[in-house]
N, C-alpha and C positions, 0 to 999 in steps of 0.2 A: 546345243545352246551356242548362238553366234555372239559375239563380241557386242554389240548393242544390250544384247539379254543380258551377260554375265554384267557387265557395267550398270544397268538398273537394277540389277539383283542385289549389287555389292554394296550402290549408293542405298538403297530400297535399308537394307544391314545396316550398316555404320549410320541411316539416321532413325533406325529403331535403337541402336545402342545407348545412340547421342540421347533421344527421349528417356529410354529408361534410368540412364545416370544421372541427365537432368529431375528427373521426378523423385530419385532415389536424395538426390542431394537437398531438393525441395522437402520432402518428409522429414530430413534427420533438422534440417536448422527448423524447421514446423515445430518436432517435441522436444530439442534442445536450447531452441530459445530462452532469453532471462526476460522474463516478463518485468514490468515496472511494480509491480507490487511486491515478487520477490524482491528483487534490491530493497525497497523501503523497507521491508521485513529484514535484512540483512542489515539494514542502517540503524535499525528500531534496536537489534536485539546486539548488535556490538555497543551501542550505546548505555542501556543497561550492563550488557555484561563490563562494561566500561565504572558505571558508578558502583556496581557490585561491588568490583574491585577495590575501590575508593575504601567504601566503604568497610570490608576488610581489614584495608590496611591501616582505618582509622579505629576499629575496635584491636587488632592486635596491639597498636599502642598505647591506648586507654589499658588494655589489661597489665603490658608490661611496667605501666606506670604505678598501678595499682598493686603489683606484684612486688615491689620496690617500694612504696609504702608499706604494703605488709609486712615485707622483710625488716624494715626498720622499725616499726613498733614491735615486733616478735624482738627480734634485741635488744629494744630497750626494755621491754617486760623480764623477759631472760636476764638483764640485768641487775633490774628490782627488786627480782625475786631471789640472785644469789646475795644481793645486797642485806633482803630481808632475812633470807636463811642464817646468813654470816650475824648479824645481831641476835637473832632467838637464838644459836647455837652460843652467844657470850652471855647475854642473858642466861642462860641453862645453867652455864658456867660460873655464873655471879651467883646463882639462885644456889648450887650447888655447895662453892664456896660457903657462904654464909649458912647453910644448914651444918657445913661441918664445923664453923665456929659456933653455932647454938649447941650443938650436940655434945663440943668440945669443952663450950665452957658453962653448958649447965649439969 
């Protein structure tokens, strides 16, 4: 092989490499491309998951609000009711009373 040969052999190489890398590189951006509909799908479904959230965060404060009414009519009832205990417990005691003065003075 004289020097002519090895020099078309070599260029003949390096632009079979050069195609192959180029066609390699052509293929990957081919199936890694962002197509345009993904993006709008990406923009669609952050947007939802955007009011999701919203939304979320406006039932946990509707419940905490409602948990806090709860909790104040439960003590006010709790309070009613030792109000109401504390009367029938003196009434019991009035009723009491007064049977032992019947008992006592009939």
């Amino acid at each position: 092989m004289n020097r002519t040969e090895f020099i078309l052999t070599t260029a003949i190489i390096l632009f079979v490499a050069f195609a192959m890398g180029w066609f390699a590189n052509w293929l990957m951006h081919r199936f890694t491309r962002v197509r345009q509909s993904d993006v709008a799908d990406l923009d669609r479904m952050s947007q939802e998951l955007h009011e999701a959230e919203e939304t979320r965060d406006q039932a946990i404060t509707y419940l905490q609000q409602r948990e806090a009414e709860l909790t104040n009519q439960l003590s006010q009832t709790e309070a009613e009711l030792r109000a109401a205990m504390d009367g029938l417990r003196e009434a019991r005691h009035e009723a009491e009373e007064l049977r032992n003065q019947l008992h006592g003075a009939g």
